[in-house]
N, CA, C and O atoms as a GROMACS GRO file, in nm:
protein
  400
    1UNK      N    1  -0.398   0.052   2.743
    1UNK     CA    2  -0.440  -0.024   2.627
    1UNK      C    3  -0.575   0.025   2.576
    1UNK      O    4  -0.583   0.046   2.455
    2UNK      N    5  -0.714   0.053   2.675
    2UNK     CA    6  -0.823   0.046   2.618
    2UNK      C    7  -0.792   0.241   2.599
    2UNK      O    8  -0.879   0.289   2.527
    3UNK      N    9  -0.690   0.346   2.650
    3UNK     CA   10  -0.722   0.434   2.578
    3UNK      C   11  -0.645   0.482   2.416
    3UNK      O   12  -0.663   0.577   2.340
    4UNK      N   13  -0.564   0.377   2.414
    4UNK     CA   14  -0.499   0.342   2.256
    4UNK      C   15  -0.581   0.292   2.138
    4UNK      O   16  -0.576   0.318   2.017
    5UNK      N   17  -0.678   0.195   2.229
    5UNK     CA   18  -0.786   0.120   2.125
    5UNK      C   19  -0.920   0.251   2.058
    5UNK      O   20  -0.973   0.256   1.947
    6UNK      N   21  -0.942   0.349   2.192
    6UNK     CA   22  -1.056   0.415   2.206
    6UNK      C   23  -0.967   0.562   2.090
    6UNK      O   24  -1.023   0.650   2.024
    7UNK      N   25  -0.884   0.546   2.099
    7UNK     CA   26  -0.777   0.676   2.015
    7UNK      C   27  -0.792   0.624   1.846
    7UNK      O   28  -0.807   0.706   1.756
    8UNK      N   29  -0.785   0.465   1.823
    8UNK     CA   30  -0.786   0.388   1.717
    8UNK      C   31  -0.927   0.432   1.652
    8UNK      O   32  -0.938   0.502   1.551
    9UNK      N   33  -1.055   0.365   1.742
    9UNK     CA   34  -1.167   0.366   1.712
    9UNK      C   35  -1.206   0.561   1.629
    9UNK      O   36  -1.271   0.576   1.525
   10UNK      N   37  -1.164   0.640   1.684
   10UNK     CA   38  -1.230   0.772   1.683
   10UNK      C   39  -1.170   0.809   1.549
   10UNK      O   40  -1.236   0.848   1.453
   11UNK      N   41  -0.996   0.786   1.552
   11UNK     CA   42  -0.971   0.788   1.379
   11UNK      C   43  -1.018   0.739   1.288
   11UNK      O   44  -1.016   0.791   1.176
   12UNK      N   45  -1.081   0.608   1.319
   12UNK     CA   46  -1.136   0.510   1.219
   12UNK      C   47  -1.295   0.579   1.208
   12UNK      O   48  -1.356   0.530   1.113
   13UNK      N   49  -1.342   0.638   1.253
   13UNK     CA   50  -1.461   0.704   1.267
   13UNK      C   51  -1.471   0.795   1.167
   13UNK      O   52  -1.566   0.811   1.090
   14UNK      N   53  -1.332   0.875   1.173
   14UNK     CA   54  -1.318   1.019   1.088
   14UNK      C   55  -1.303   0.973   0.951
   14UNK      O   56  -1.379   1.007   0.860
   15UNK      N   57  -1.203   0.894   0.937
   15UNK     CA   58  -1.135   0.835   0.805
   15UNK      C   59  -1.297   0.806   0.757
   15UNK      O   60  -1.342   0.858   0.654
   16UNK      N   61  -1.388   0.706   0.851
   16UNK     CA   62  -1.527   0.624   0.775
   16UNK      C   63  -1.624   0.790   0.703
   16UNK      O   64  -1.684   0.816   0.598
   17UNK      N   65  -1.602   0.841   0.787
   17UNK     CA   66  -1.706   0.960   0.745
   17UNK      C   67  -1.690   1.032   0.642
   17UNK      O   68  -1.784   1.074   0.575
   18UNK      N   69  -1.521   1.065   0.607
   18UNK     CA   70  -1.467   1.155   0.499
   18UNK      C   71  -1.477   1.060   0.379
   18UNK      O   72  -1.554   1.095   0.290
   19UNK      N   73  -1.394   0.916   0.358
   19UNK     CA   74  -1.451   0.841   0.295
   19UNK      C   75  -1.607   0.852   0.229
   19UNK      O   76  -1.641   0.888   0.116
   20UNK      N   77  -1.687   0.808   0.341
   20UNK     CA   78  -1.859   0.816   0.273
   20UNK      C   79  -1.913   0.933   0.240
   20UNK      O   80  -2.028   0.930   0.197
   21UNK      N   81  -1.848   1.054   0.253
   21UNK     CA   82  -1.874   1.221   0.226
   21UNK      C   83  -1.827   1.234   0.051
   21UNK      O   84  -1.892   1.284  -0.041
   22UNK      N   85  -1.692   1.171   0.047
   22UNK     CA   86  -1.638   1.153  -0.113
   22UNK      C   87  -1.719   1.105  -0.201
   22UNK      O   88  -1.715   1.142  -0.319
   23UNK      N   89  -1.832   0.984  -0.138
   23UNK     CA   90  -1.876   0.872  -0.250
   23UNK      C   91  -2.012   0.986  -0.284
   23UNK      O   92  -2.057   1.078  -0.216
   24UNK      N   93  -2.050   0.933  -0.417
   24UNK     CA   94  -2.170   0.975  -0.504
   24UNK      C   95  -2.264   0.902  -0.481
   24UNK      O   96  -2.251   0.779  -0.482
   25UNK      N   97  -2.368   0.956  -0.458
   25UNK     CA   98  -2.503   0.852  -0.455
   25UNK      C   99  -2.508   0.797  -0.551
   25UNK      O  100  -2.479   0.680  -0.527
   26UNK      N  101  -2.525   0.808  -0.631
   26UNK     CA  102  -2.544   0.758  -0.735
   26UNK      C  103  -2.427   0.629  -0.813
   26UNK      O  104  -2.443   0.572  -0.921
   27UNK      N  105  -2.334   0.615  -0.733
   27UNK     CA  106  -2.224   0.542  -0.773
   27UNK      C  107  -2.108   0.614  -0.827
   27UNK      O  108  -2.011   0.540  -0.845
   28UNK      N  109  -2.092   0.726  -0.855
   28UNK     CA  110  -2.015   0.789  -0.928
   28UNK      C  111  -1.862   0.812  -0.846
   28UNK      O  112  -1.759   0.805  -0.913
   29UNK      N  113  -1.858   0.831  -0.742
   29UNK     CA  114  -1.699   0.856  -0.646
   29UNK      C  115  -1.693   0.981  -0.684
   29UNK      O  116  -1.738   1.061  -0.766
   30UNK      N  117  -1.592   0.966  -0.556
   30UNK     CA  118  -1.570   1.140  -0.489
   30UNK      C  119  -1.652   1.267  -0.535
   30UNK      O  120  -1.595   1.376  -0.532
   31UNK      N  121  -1.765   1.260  -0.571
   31UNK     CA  122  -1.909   1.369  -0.564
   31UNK      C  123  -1.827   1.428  -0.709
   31UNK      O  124  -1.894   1.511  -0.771
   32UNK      N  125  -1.731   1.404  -0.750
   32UNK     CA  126  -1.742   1.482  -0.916
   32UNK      C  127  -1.773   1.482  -1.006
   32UNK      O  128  -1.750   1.375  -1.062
   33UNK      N  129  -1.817   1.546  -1.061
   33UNK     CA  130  -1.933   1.585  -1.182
   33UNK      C  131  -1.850   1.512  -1.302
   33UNK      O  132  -1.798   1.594  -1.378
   34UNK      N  133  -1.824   1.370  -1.338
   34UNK     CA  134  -1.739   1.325  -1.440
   34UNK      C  135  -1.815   1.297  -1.546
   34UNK      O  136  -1.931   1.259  -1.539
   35UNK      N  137  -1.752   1.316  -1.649
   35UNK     CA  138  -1.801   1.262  -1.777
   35UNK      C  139  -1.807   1.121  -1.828
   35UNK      O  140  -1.723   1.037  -1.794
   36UNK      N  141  -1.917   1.091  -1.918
   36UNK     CA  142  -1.933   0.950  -1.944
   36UNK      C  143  -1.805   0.898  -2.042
   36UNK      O  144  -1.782   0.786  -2.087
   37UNK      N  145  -1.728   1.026  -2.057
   37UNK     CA  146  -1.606   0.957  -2.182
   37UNK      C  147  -1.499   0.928  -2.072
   37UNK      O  148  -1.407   0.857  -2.113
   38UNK      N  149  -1.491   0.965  -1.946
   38UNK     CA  150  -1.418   0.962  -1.849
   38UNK      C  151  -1.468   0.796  -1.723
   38UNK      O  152  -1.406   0.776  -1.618
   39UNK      N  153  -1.588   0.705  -1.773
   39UNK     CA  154  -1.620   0.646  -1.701
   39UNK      C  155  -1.562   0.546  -1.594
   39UNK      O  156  -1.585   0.537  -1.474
   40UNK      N  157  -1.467   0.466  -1.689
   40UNK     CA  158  -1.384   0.354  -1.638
   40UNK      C  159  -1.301   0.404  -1.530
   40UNK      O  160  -1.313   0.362  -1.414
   41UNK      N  161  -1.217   0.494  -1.564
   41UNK     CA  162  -1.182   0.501  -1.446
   41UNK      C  163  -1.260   0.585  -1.293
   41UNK      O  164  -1.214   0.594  -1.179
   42UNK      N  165  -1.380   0.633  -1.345
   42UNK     CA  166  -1.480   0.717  -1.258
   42UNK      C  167  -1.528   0.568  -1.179
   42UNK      O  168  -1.554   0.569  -1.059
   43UNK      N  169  -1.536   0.434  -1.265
   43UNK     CA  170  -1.590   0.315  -1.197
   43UNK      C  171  -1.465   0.273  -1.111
   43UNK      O  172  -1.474   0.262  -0.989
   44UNK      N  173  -1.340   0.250  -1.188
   44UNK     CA  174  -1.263   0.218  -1.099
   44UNK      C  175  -1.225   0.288  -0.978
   44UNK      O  176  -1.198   0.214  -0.884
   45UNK      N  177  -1.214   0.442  -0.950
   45UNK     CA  178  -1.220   0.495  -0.812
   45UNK      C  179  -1.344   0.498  -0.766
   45UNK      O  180  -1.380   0.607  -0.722
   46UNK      N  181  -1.451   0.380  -0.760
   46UNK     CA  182  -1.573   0.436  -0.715
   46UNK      C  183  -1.610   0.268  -0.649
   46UNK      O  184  -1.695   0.234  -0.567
   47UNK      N  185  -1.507   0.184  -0.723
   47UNK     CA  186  -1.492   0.060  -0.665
   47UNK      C  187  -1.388   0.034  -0.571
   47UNK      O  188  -1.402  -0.057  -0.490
   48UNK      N  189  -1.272   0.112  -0.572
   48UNK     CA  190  -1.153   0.123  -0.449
   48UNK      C  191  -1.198   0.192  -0.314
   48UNK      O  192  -1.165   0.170  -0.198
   49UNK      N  193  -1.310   0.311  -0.391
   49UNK     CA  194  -1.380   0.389  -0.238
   49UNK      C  195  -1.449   0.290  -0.177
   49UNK      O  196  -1.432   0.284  -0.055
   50UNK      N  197  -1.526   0.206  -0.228
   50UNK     CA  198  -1.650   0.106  -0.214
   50UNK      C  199  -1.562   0.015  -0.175
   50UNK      O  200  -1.597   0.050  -0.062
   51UNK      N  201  -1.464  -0.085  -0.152
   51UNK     CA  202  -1.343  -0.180  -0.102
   51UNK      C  203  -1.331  -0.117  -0.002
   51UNK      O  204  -1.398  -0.156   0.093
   52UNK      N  205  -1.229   0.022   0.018
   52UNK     CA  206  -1.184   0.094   0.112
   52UNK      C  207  -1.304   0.130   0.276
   52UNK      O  208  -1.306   0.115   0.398
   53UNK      N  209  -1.390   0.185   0.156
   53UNK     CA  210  -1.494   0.198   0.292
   53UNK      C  211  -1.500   0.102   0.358
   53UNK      O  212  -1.476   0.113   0.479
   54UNK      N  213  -1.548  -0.084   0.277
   54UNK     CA  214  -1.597  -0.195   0.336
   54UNK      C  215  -1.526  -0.200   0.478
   54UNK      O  216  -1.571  -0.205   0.592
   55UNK      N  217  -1.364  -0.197   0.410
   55UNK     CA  218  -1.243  -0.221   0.511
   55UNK      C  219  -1.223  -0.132   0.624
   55UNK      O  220  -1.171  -0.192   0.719
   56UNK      N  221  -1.252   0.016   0.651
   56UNK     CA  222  -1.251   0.070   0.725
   56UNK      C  223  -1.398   0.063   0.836
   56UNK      O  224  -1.392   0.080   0.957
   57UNK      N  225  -1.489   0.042   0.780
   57UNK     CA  226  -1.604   0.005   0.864
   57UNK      C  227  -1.610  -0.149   0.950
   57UNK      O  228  -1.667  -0.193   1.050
   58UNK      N  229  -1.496  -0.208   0.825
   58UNK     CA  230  -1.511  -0.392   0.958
   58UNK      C  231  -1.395  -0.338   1.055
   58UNK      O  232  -1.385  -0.386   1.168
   59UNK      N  233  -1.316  -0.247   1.014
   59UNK     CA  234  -1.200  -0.205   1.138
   59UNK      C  235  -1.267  -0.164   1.249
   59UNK      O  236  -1.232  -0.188   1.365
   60UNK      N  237  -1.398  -0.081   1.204
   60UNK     CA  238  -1.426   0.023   1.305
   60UNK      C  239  -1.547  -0.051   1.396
   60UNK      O  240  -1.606  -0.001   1.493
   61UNK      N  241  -1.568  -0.187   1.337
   61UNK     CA  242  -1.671  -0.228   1.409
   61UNK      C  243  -1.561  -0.341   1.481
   61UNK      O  244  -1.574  -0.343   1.604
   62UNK      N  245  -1.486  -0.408   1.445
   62UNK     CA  246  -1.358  -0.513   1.528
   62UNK      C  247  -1.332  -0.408   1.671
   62UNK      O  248  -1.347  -0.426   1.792
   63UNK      N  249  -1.290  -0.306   1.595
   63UNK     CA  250  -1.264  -0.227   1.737
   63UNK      C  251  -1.346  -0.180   1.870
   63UNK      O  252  -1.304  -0.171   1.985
   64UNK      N  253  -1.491  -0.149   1.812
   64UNK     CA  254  -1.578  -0.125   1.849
   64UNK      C  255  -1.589  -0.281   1.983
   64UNK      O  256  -1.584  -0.279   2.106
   65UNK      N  257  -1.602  -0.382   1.896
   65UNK     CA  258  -1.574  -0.487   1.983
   65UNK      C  259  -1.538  -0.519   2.045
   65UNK      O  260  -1.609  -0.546   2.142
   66UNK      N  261  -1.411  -0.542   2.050
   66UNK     CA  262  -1.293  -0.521   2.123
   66UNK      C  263  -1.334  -0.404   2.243
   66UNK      O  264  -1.340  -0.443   2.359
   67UNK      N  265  -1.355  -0.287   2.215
   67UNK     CA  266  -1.351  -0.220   2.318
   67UNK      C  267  -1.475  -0.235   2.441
   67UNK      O  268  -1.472  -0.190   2.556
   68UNK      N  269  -1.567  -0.303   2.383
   68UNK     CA  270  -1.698  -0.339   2.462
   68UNK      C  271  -1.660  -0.478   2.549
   68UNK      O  272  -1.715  -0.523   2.649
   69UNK      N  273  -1.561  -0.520   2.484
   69UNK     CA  274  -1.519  -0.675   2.554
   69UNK      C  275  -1.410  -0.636   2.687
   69UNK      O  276  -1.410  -0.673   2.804
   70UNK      N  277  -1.332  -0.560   2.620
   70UNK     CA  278  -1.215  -0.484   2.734
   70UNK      C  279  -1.272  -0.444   2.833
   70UNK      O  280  -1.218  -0.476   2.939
   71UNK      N  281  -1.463  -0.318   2.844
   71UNK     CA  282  -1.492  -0.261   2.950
   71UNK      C  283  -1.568  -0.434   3.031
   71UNK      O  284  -1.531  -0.459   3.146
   72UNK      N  285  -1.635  -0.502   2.982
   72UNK     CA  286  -1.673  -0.622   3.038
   72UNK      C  287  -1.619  -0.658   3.149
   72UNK      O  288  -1.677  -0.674   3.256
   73UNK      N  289  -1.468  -0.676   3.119
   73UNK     CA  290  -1.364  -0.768   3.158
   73UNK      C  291  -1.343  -0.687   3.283
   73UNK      O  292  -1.344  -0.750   3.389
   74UNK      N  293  -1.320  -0.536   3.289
   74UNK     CA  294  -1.300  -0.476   3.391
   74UNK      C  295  -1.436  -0.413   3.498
   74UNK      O  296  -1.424  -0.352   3.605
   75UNK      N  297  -1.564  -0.452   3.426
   75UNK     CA  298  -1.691  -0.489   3.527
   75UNK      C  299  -1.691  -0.640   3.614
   75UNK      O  300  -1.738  -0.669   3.724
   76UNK      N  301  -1.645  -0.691   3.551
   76UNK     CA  302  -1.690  -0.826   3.629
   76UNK      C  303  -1.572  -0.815   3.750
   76UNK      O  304  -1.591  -0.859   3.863
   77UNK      N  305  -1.427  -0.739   3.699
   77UNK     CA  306  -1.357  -0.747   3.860
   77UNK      C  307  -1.421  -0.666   3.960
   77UNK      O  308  -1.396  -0.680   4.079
   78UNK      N  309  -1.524  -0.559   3.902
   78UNK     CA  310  -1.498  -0.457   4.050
   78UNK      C  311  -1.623  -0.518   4.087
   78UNK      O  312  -1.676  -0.609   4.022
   79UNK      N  313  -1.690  -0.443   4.240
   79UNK     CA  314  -1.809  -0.518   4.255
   79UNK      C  315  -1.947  -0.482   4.266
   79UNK      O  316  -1.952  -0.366   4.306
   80UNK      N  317  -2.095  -0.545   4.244
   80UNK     CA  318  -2.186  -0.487   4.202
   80UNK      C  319  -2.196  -0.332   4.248
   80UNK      O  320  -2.119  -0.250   4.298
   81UNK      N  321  -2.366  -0.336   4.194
   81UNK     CA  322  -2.342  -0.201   4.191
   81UNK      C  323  -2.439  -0.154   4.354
   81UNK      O  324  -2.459  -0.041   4.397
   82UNK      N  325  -2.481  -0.284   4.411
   82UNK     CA  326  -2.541  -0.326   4.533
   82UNK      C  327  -2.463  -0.310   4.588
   82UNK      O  328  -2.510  -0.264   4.692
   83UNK      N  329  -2.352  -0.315   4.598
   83UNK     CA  330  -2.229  -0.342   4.702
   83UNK      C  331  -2.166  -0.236   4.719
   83UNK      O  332  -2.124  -0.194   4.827
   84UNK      N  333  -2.151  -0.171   4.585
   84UNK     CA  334  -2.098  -0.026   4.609
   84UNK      C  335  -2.205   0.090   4.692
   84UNK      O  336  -2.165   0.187   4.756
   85UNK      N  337  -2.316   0.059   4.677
   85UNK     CA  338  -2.449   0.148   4.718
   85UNK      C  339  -2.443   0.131   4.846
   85UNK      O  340  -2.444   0.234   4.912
   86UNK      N  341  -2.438   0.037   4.900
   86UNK     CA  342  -2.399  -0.014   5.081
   86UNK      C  343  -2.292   0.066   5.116
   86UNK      O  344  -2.327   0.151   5.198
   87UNK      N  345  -2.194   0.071   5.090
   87UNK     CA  346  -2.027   0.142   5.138
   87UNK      C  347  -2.062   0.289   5.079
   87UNK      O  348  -1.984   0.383   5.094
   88UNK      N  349  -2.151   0.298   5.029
   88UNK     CA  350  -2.113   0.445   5.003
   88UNK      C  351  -2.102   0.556   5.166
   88UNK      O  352  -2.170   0.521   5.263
   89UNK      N  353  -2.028   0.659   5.172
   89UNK     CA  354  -2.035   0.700   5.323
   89UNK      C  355  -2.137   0.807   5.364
   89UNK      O  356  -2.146   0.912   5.301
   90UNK      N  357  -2.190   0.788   5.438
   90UNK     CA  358  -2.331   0.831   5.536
   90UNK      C  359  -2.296   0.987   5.552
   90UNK      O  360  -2.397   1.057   5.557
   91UNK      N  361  -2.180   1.053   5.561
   91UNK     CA  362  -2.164   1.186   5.567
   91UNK      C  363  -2.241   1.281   5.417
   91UNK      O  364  -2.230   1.403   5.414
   92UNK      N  365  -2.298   1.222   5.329
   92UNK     CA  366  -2.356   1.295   5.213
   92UNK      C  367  -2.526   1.328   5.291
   92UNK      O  368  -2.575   1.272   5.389
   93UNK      N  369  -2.573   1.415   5.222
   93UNK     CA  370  -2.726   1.443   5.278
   93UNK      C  371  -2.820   1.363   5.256
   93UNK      O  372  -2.837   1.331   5.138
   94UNK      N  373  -2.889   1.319   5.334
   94UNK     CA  374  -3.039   1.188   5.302
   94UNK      C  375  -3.171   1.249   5.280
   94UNK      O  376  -3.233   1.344   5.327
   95UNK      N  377  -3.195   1.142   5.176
   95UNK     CA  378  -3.391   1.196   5.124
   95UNK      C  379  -3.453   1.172   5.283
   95UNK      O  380  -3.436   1.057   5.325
   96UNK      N  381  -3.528   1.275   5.383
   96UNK     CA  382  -3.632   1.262   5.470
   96UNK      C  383  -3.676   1.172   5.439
   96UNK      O  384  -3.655   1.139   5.322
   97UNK      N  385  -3.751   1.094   5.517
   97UNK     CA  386  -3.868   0.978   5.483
   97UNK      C  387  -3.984   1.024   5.535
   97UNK      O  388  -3.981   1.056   5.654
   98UNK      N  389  -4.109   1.039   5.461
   98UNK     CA  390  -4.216   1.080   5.479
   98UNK      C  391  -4.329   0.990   5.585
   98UNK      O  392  -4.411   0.908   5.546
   99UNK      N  393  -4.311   1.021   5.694
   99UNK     CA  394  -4.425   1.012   5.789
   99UNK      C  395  -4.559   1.033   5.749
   99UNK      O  396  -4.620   1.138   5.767
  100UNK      N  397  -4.600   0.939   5.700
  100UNK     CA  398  -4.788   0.976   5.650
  100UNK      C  399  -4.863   0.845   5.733
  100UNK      O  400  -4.985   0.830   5.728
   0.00000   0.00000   0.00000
């Protein structure tokens, strides 16, 4: 599940970026050089990008959520990180302790 969600999130990432790469600073949509006799509809695709983006960024932050809530859920079963540091096994090499 959480590597379906994490597959979701990374598309929604790409889609957010190519999206906000299209838009004009200036308000204009998809970065083309349009004419003012051409406006209305230069406003109307510049208000569907501006909708579209909104919608793909609350996706990408729901998910984002979601996926921070999923790793939670599977910290609180395993156990600290005290507990794991105890069991770890004694056959690895040890820091000397300094005799001063």
């Amino acid at each position: 599940m959480e590597s379906i969600i994490i597959v979701i999130n990374i598309i929604l990432a790409i889609i957010l970026v190519v999206v906000v790469l299209l838009q004009r600073s200036e308000g204009g949509a998809l970065g083309l050089g349009v004419s003012q006799d051409n406006f209305t509809s230069a406003r109307s695709v510049g208000t569907f990008l501006t909708k579209f983006t909104a919608i793909i960024a609350s996706l990408f932050i729901i998910c984002s959520i979601v996926l921070v809530a999923i790793d939670r859920d599977e910290i609180r079963k395993t156990q600290s990180v005290l507990e794991l540091e105890e069991s770890q096994d004694t056959d690895l090499p040890q820091i000397p302790e300094s005799n001063k």
